[in-house]
N, C-alpha and C positions, 0 to 999 in steps of 0.2 A: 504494500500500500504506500504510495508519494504520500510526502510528510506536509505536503496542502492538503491531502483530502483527511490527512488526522488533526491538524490545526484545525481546519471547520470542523470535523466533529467534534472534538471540543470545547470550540468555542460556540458552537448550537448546544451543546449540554454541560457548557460550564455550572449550572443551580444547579442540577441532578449531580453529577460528577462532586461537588462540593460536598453536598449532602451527604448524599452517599461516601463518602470517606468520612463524617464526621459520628454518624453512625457505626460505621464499624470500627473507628475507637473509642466511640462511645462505649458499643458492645464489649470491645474486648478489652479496656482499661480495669473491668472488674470494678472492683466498690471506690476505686480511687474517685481525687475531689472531678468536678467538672470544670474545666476551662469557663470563666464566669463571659470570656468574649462570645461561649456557643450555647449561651442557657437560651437565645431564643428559640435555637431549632428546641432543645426540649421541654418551652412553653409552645411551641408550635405541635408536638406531638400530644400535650395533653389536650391541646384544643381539637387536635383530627379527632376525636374519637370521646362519647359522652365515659363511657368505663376508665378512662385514663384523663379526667381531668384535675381531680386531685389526687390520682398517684403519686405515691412518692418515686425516687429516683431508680432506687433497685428493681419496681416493679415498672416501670418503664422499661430500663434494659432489661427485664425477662423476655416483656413485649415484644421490644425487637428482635430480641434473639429467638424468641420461635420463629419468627418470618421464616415460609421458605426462600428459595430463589425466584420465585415464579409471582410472588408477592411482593416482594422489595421494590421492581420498579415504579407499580403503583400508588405502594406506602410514599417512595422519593418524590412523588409527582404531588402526590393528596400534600403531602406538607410542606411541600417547595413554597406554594404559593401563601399558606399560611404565614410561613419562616419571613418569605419577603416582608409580607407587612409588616411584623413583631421588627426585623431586623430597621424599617427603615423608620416605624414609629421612632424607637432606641435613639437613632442618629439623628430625628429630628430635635428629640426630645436632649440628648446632649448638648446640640448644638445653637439650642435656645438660651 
């Protein structure tokens, strides 16, 4: 594959791509703290879904971690758009 047609696809799935790695060290970080720059994707995950809106954090990463593979790009997509808003409220609200 030329490394322009993997630049666009990247740069068409930069959110997802983002997400999606934040997720999987989400997941696999275990009980460690959470990076406080990525609490919105996981005020984003509590709002995808009414079961997980006062979750706490360990039963959030259980959530993700059952995902199959077949489910994940759907989860990435349902909360991308979430996360944007939470992310760009944050930096309006900072930067007031």
């Amino acid at each position: 594959m030329e490394i322009k047609k993997i630049k666009k696809i990247i740069k068409k799935n930069w959110d997802e791509l983002g997400i999606a790695a934040a997720l999987g060290h989400f997941v696999a970080s275990g009980s460690g703290e959470i990076d406080p720059d990525k609490m919105y994707i996981i005020e984003a995950i509590r709002r995808s879904r009414s079961d997980l809106h006062d979750a706490d954090i360990e039963t959030i990463r259980e959530y993700v971690a059952s995902l199959d593979e077949n489910q994940i790009p759907g989860f990435v997509n349902n909360i991308k758009g979430i996360a944007n808003e939470i992310y760009l409220l944050m930096v309006s609200i900072k930067s007031a």
